[in-house]
C-alpha positions, 0 to 999 in steps of 0.5 A, a space after each residue: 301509201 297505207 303503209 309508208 303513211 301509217 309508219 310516219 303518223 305512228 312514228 310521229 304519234 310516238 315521238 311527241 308522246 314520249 316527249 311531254 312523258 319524259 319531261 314529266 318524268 324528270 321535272 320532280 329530280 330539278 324541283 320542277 323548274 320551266 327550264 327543264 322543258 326547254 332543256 327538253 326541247 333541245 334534247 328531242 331537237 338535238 336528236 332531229 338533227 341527228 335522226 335526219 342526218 344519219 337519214 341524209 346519210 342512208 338515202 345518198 350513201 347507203 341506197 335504198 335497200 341497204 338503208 332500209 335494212 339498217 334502219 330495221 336493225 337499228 329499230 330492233 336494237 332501240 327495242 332492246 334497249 328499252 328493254 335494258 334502259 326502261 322509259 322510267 329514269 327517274 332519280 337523283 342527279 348524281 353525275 356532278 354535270 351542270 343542271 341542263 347537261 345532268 337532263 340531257 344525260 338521264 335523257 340520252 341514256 333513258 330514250 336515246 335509241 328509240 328516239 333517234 329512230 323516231 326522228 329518222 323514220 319521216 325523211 327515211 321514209 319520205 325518200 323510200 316512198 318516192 323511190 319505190 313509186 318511181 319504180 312502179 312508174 318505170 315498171 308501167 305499174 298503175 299507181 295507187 290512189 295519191 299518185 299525183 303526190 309521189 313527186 313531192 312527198 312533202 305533204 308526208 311531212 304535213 301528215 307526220 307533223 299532223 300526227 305528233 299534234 295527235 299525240 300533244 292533244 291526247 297526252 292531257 286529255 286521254 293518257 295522262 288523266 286514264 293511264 297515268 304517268 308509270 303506266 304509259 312506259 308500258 304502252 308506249 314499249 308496247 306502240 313502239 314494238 308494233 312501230 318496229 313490226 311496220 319498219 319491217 314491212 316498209 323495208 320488205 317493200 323497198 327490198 322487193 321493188 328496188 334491187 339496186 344497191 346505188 342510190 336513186 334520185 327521185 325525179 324533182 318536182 317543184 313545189 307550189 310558190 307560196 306567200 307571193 315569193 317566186 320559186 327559181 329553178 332548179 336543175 335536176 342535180 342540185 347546187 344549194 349555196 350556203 347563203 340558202 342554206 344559212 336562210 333556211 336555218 334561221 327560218 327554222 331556229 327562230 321559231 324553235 327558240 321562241 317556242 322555248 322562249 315563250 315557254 319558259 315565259 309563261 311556266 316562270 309565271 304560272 306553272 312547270 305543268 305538261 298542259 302549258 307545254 303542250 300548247 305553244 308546242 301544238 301550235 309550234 306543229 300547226 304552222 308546219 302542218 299549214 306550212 307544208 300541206 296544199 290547203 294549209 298554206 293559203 293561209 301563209 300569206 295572211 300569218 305574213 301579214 300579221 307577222 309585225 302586229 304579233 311581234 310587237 304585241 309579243 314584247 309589251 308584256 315583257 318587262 311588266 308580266 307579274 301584273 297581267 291577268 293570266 287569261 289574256 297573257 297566255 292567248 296573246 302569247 299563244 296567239 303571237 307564236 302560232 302567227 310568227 312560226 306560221 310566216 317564217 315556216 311559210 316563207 320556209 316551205 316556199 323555198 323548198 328544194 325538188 324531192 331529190 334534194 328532201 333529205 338535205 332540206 330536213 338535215 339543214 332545217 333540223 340544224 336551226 331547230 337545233 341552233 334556236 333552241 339551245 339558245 334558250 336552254 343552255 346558253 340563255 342560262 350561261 350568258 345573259 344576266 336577264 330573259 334577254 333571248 326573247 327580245 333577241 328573238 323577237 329581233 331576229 324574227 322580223 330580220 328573218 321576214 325582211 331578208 325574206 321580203 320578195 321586192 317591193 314594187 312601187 304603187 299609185 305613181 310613187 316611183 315617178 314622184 321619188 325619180 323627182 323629189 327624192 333628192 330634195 326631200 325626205 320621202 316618207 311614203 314608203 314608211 306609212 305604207 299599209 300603215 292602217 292593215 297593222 294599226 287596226 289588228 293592233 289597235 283591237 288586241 291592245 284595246 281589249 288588253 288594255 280594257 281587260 286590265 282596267 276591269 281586273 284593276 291591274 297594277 300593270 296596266 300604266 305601263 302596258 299602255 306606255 308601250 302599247 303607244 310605243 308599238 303603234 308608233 313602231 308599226 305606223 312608221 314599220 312599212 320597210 321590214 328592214 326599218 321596222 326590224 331596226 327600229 324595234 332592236 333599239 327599242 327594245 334594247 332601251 327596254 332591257 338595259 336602260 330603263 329598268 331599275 338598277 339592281 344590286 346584284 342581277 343573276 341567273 341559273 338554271 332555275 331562274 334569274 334572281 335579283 337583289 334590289 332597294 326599295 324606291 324609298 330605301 327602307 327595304 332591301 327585296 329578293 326577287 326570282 322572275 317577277 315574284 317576291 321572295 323575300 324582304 329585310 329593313 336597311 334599319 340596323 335596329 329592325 334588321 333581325 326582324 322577318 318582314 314580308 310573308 314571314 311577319 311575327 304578326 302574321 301566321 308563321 309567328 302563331 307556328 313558332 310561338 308554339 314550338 318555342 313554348 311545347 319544344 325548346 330545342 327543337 330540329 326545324 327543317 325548311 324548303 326554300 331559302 329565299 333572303 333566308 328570314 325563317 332564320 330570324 325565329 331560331 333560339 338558343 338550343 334549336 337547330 335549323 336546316 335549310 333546303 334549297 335547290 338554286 345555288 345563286 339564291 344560296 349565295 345571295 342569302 348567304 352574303 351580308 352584303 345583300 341579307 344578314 338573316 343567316 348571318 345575324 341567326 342565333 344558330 348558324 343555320 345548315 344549308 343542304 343544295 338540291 331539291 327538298 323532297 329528294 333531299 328529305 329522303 336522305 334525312 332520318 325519321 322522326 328527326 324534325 318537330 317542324 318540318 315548313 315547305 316554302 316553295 309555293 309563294 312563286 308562281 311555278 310551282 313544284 307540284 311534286 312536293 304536294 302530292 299524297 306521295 310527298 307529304 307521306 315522304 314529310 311524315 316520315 321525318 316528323 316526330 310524334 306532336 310534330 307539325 308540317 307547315 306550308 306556305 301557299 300564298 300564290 296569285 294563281 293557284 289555291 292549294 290548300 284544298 289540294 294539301 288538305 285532300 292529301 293530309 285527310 289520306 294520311 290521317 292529318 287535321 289540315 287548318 289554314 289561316 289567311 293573314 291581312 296585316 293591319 295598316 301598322 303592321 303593313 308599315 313594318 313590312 308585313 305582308 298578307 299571306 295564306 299558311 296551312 298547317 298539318 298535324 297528326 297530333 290533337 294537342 297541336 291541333 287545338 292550339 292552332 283552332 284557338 287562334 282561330 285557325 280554320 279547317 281546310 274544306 277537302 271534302 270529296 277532293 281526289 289528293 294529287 299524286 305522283 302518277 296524276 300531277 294535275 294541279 291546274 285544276 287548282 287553277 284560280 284566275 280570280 285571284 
């Protein structure tokens, strides 16, 4: 047990510590979208599948000593391979592939190998397990301690989840804040080794108990009926239908989709950072460890129950989530995922098959993991105009609990009054049936929402009680799961593609969905990605060529370019992030202006009359350089711009790649003497400005900042309040922009980020 056991905890421990490292790794090459942990997530999954069919394959083709001697041999060369492919795979994305298959390549080619063997080792293992105590049975061996769990090695699979939720919770405690991002591939290679040394060990074992070369079926165990669902029978050779097989895949692919969903749902709105990963994917773990252990599962029955609440709690924040305190967003977000993906993993484990039929079991359950998360990641991105997959989900996963239903049994003499009246009269006993056991949990999270927001004076808050009604109607009349699935598919169809405001154009790529929309009092054309603004233009011809919003004349960024037209008349101005393209407004004959931006629909819509002309109307035609700004800027010559502006921090995910020491280093270089960085860091979030100044008193920068409050006519013309930050080695700059009373960023005893310790939540600013 110590060795079998200990090979998958570390197997586990390794796999789901490679995966925030490796995410972490790759995230600054796609300008630290969400949608690379979700690309991610399908890559480890994808190679789930693959580790547990090839595991499938072994146990009942190869046998077991034969199998185990592939396994150590494919361990070895996975050893080798990280050898030839180091864990650091940073760099361009240079194969041409769309942006989710560039991350799926740089991820096959990084930690293919060693992955798949991770992923293998818990089935193979588990199956080697049973095998080799059922031998010591037939040899009249005492088993060892645990010997009443060598029938259903199932409760492996608990400890193998309970390792990789190890592993989650040390990455942002322990090996990320000592180790740090480049010293981890080492220790890692090093874990693994020690892995392939145990792997060697189990496969002696198998070898020395088991001389047969044929596969043996382990004696079937049934497992423990949960939730209340009678388990049927199952003979020693097992004949599992399609139709099971397909009920376990969506029992498996709706919580892995809306692990991603909920994911990228919360990162557009705050942060692409490894710690917001790491909890909807420890919670994700939890509900197998509940799910598959003894003891877990008592609480099965309780997550099934509150299933509906949390879904429906799940969608109100949907079409509202820009205007939400954060705190309770990622509590009811968290809260909801851990509750759904613990009842349908439930209603999973009870249908589990015998042990001879384990290794089948774990390859069709892998397969929905597969299926749930590349809806999210590669076709969301492809098919849908909007974040259409939650709803889809949040659909799916109340169908799931209603296939899944054990049959209702009528109570308190319903079934005697339905036989009588029930052709004459519509029986609505069975909808409001345990109305008050979903109502009361309902009625205590939407009530303290709801409460939290009036005292933070959300804007949001109007809505969100409109569909807080909305959902308590649903679940008084939810008590048939099929009516309740039903009734909640067209609701929130009506919310998706009815009731929101029409857009001029709605589309979406890998970094996001990006919409052009018309003020309600048609004065102002508006870009937005997810819920943040991005940019504004007046529909009066006669203002047009004015810059609103963030980039009013009388807010900051008129101060940076009333300097540079005076001390620099032809001046190379650089600019990372586009949006509707309104820095292109300050440019002057004689100057040139060079755009970087990393999302080609936002190119396209600034770039299109149809919807912005500040590119077409500029006075110099701007250039526009596709891909993400900081790898972009190592392609440019030193001491090429005299303002360098960084404009990527006003959305809420923010790529904190760009602010680290090593970054604003990588800026330097391309500023020339008296040259000057400018940041804009407006955000509802994050205070940054600290983090920047931190970086710049290391390089020998004056970092000054100014908070802009436009005043009531200023605002009537499109200003908006603002945060901007410049940084400059030059004196003379700097004094210019003390005298409009600009103010020295407060940094003192601040440690700057870096590329090996990324850790901007502690930037984190919930009263904002």
């Amino acid at each position: 047990m110590a060795l079998f056991g200990g090979a998958i905890a570390l197997s586990a421990f390794l796999l789901f510590w490679i995966q925030p490292l490796i995410g972490q790794v790759i995230l600054p090459v796609f300008g630290g979208t969400p949608a690379v942990w979700a690309t991610v997530l399908v890559f480890f999954q994808g190679v789930v599948l693959f580790g547990y069919g090839y595991s499938h394959l072994s146990v009942t083709r190869l046998g077991p000593r034969r199998g185990a001697i592939l396994h150590v041999v494919l361990a070895v060369f996975a050893l080798v391979w990280l050898t030839v492919m180091p864990i650091r795979v940073g760099g361009h994305a240079s194969s041409g592939l769309p942006e989710a298959l560039e991350v799926l390549r740089i991820l096959v080619l990084g930690i293919g190998p060693p992955v798949a063997v991770l992923t293998a080792t818990t089935p193979l293992l588990s199956a080697w397990f049973v095998t080799t105590r059922r031998r010591d049975a037939g040899d009249g061996r005492r088993p060892a301690a645990g010997a009443r769990e060598a029938g259903d090695p199932y409760w492996l699979y608990a400890l193998s989840n309970a390792a990789s939720l190890g592993a989650l919770l040390a990455y942002p405690l322990v090996l990320g804040p000592i180790f740090g991002v480049s010293r981890q591939g080492t220790l890692w290679t090093a874990a693994f080794l020690v892995l392939v040394g145990l792997l060697t060990a189990a496969a002696f074992v198998v070898v020395r108990r088991v001389p047969t070369t044929t596969p043996v079926e382990p004696t079937p165990v049934e497992p423990t009926p949960v939730a209340g669902r009678p388990l049927t029978a199952h003979p020693t050779r097992l004949a599992i239908g399609w139709r099971r097989r397909a009920t376990w895949i969506l029992l498996a692919a709706v919580p892995s989709g809306l692990l991603a969903a909920v994911t990228n749902f919360i990162a557009a709105d705050l942060i692409a950072a490894p710690l917001l990963w790491i909890g909807p994917l420890a919670l994700y773990l939890c509900s197998f460890i509940v799910a598959f252990s003894a003891r877990g599962r008592r609480i099965v029955p309780l997550a099934v129950a509150m299933a509906p609440v949390a879904v429906t709690v799940l969608w109100t924040p949907i079409g509202s989530a820009g205007g939400w305190p954060i705190l309770p967003l990622i509590v009811l977000e968290w809260a909801g995922l851990a509750i759904v993906a613990t009842a349908l993993h439930g209603r999973l484990a009870a249908d589990r098959p015998p042990a001879s039929g384990l290794t089948g079991f774990y390859l069709v359950q892998s397969i929905g993991g597969v299926l749930g998360g590349a809806l999210v990641a590669l076709v969301a991105p492809v098919a849908f105009e909007g974040i259409w997959e939650f709803p889809i989900l949040l659909i799916a996963a109340l169908v799931a609990l209603a296939l899944t239903a054990p049959d209702s049994v009528p109570d308190d003499g319903a079934a005697v009054e339905g036989a009588g009246q029930s052709r004459r009269r519509l029986n609505l006993r069975p909808f409001i049936a345990g109305a008050r056991w979903r109502l009361l949990p309902y009625a205590i999270v939407a009530g303290g929402l709801a409460l939290t927001m009036s005292v933070d004076g959300s804007i949001a808050l109007p809505v969100a009680i409109r569909w807080f009604s909305v959902g308590a109607l649903l679940l008084l009349v939810g008590g048939p799961p099929r009516f309740l699935a039903l009734a909640t598919a067209l609701v929130l169809a009506l919310a998706t593609f009815v009731l929101p405001k029409a857009a001029l154009i709605r589309d979406r790529s890998f970094f996001g969905v990006t919409e052009v929309v018309a003020s309600a009092d048609g004065r102002w054309i508006e870009l937005f990605n997810g819920t943040t603004v991005h940019g504004t233009q007046s529909t009066d011809p006669l203002l047009r060529r004015t810059p609103t919003f963030y980039y009013a004349p009388s807010g900051p960024l008129g101060d940076i370019f009333d300097r540079l037209d005076a001390v620099q008349p032809n001046a190379a101005i650089g600019v990372l992030g586009l949006g509707a393209g309104a820095i292109a407004a300050y440019s002057q004959p004689g100057q040139s202006m060079t755009f970087f931006e990393i999302d080609p629909v936002v190119v396209e819509v600034a770039s299109n009359p149809r919807y912005f002309t500040y590119l077409s109307d500029a006075r110099v035609p701007p250039r526009i350089v596709l891909g993400d700004g900081r790898l972009s800027l190592r392609e440019e010559a030193a001491a090429s711009l005299d303002l360098l502006i960084l404009d990527a921090f006003s959305s809420d995910a923010i790529p904190a790649h760009l602010i680290t020491a090593e970054a604003l280093a990588e800026d330097t270089r391309v500023i020339r003497p008296g040259g000057v960085l400018a940041f804009h860091v407006s955000n509802r979030y994050y205070d940054i400005g600290p983090a920047i100044g931190a970086a710049g008193a290391e390089l020998g920068l004056t970092v000054l900042e100014r908070r802009y409050s436009p005043t009531p006519a200023d605002a009537a013309a499109g200003a908006a309040p603002s945060i901007w930050l410049v940084a400059s080695a030059a004196p003379a700059a700097v004094e210019w922009f003390e005298a409009l009373a600009w103010q020295p960023v407060a940094a003192e005893d601040l440690e700057p980020l870096t590329d090996d310790h990324p850790d901007v939540l502690r930037f984190l600013d919930l009263g904002s």
